[in-house]
N, C-alpha and C positions, 0 to 999 in steps of 0.2 A: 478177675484180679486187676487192681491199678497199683498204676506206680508210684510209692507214699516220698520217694526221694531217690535222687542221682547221687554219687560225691567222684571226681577224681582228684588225685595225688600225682605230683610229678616230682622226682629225688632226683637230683645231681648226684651221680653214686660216688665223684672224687669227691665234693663236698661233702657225704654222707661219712666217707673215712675220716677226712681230717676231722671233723666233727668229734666221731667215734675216739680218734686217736690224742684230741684233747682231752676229750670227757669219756674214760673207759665204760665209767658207770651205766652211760647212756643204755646201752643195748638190754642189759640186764633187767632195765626201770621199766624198758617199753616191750620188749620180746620175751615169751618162755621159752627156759631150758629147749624145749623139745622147738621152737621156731627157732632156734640162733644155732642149735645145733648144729658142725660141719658146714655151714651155708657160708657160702663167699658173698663178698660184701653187695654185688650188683643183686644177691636175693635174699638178703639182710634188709637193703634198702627197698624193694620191693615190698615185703612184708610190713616194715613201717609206712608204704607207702598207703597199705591196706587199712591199715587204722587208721590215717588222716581221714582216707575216702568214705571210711566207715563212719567220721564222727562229723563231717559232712553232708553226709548222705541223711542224717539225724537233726540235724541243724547245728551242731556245735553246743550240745545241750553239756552244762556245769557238772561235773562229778564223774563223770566217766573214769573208770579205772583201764588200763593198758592192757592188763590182763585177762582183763572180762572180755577179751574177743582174742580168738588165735587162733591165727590160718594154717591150714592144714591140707593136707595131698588126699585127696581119694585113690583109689588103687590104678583109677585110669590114667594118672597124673592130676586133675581137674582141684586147681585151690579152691577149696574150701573155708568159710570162716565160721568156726563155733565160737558162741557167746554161754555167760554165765553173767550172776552178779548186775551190778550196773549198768552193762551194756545188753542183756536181757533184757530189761525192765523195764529200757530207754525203747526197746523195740517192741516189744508189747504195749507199752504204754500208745504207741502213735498208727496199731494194728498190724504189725511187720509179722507175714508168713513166712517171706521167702526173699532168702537173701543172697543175691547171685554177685559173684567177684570175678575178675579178669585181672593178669598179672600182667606182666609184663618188662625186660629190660633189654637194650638195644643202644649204642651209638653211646654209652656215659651215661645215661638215663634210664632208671626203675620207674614205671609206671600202674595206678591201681586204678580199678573202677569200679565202684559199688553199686548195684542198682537193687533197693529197696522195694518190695512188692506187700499188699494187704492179700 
Protein backbone atom coordinates (compact mmCIF):
# COMPACT_ATOMS: atom_id res chain seq x y z
CA UNK A 1 0.00 0.00 0.00
CA UNK A 2 1.13 3.77 -0.49
CA UNK A 3 -0.08 6.73 0.36
CA UNK A 4 -2.11 8.48 -2.69
CA UNK A 5 -2.68 11.82 -0.33
CA UNK A 6 -2.59 13.70 3.21
CA UNK A 7 -5.53 16.52 3.73
CA UNK A 8 -5.77 18.39 7.26
CA UNK A 9 -8.59 20.86 8.28
CA UNK A 10 -8.36 23.07 11.15
CA UNK A 11 -12.15 25.07 12.42
CA UNK A 12 -12.25 27.82 14.72
CA UNK A 13 -15.52 26.16 16.38
CA UNK A 14 -16.60 30.13 17.61
CA UNK A 15 -16.16 31.04 14.10
CA UNK A 16 -17.84 27.86 12.92
CA UNK A 17 -21.16 29.10 15.11
CA UNK A 18 -21.32 32.64 14.08
CA UNK A 19 -20.97 31.35 10.65
CA UNK A 20 -23.66 28.85 11.26
CA UNK A 21 -25.83 31.44 13.07
CA UNK A 22 -25.61 33.81 10.15
CA UNK A 23 -26.21 31.27 7.41
CA UNK A 24 -28.53 28.53 9.08
CA UNK A 25 -28.51 26.95 5.78
CA UNK A 26 -25.04 26.09 6.03
CA UNK A 27 -25.03 22.83 8.16
CA UNK A 28 -27.98 21.26 6.19
CA UNK A 29 -25.92 21.98 2.50
CA UNK A 30 -22.59 20.25 3.97
CA UNK A 31 -23.74 17.62 6.66
CA UNK A 32 -26.52 14.69 6.63
CA UNK A 33 -29.42 14.41 8.88
CA UNK A 34 -27.73 11.56 10.63
CA UNK A 35 -23.93 13.68 10.91
CA UNK A 36 -25.65 17.07 12.49
CA UNK A 37 -27.81 14.96 14.42
CA UNK A 38 -27.78 15.94 18.45
CA UNK A 39 -23.86 17.02 17.85
CA UNK A 40 -22.76 20.18 19.52
CA UNK A 41 -20.98 22.54 17.48
CA UNK A 42 -17.14 21.63 18.46
CA UNK A 43 -18.36 18.11 16.47
CA UNK A 44 -20.52 19.79 13.89
CA UNK A 45 -17.24 21.58 13.18
CA UNK A 46 -15.10 18.60 13.33
CA UNK A 47 -17.09 16.77 10.75
CA UNK A 48 -16.95 19.65 8.31
CA UNK A 49 -13.50 19.72 9.20
CA UNK A 50 -13.49 16.13 7.70
CA UNK A 51 -14.69 17.06 4.23
CA UNK A 52 -12.15 19.76 3.83
CA UNK A 53 -9.50 17.13 4.70
CA UNK A 54 -11.15 14.85 2.45
CA UNK A 55 -11.21 17.07 -0.59
CA UNK A 56 -7.76 17.85 0.09
CA UNK A 57 -6.55 14.90 0.57
CA UNK A 58 -8.01 14.42 -3.45
CA UNK A 59 -6.40 17.52 -4.62
CA UNK A 60 -9.37 19.80 -4.42
CA UNK A 61 -10.89 18.12 -7.56
CA UNK A 62 -14.27 20.39 -9.17
CA UNK A 63 -17.66 18.62 -8.56
CA UNK A 64 -17.57 17.10 -5.30
CA UNK A 65 -20.92 16.85 -3.71
CA UNK A 66 -21.02 17.25 0.47
CA UNK A 67 -22.90 14.53 0.75
CA UNK A 68 -21.12 11.90 -1.19
CA UNK A 69 -18.75 11.52 1.97
CA UNK A 70 -20.26 11.07 5.69
CA UNK A 71 -18.51 10.35 8.68
CA UNK A 72 -19.68 8.14 10.74
CA UNK A 73 -18.93 6.17 14.45
CA UNK A 74 -17.98 2.59 14.26
CA UNK A 75 -19.18 0.81 17.42
CA UNK A 76 -15.80 1.22 18.99
CA UNK A 77 -16.25 4.97 18.81
CA UNK A 78 -13.42 5.15 15.64
CA UNK A 79 -14.81 7.93 12.69
CA UNK A 80 -15.31 6.63 9.90
CA UNK A 81 -15.84 8.21 6.45
CA UNK A 82 -18.31 6.47 3.88
CA UNK A 83 -18.42 7.81 0.25
CA UNK A 84 -21.06 7.56 -2.54
CA UNK A 85 -21.59 9.35 -5.74
CA UNK A 86 -18.82 11.98 -6.71
CA UNK A 87 -16.63 11.61 -3.88
CA UNK A 88 -16.42 7.58 -4.80
CA UNK A 89 -15.48 8.18 -8.15
CA UNK A 90 -12.94 10.91 -7.21
CA UNK A 91 -11.33 8.05 -5.02
CA UNK A 92 -11.45 5.33 -7.40
CA UNK A 93 -10.53 7.36 -9.93
CA UNK A 94 -6.87 8.15 -8.38
CA UNK A 95 -6.77 4.13 -6.88
CA UNK A 96 -7.96 4.96 -3.15
CA UNK A 97 -8.48 1.39 -0.95
CA UNK A 98 -8.34 2.89 2.29
CA UNK A 99 -9.42 5.69 3.82
CA UNK A 100 -8.23 6.41 7.28
CA UNK A 101 -9.55 9.75 9.39
CA UNK A 102 -8.69 11.08 12.77
CA UNK A 103 -11.03 13.72 14.60
CA UNK A 104 -10.35 15.79 16.82
CA UNK A 105 -11.40 19.05 19.09
CA UNK A 106 -9.69 20.74 21.99
CA UNK A 107 -8.95 24.47 23.26
CA UNK A 108 -11.81 26.31 20.52
CA UNK A 109 -10.64 24.17 17.72
CA UNK A 110 -12.07 20.98 15.60
CA UNK A 111 -9.46 19.31 13.81
CA UNK A 112 -9.44 16.55 10.79
CA UNK A 113 -6.98 14.34 9.01
CA UNK A 114 -7.28 12.39 6.09
CA UNK A 115 -4.78 9.95 4.91
CA UNK A 116 -5.58 8.42 1.58
CA UNK A 117 -4.09 4.87 0.88
CA UNK A 118 -3.97 2.67 -2.85
Amino acid sequence: MAVVGIGVDVVDVARFVDVVERSPGLVPRVLTDEEARGRRPPSLAARFAAKEALAKALGAPRGLRWHDAQVRQEPDGRPVLTTTGTVAAALAARGVSQVHLSLTHDGGVSVAMVVLES
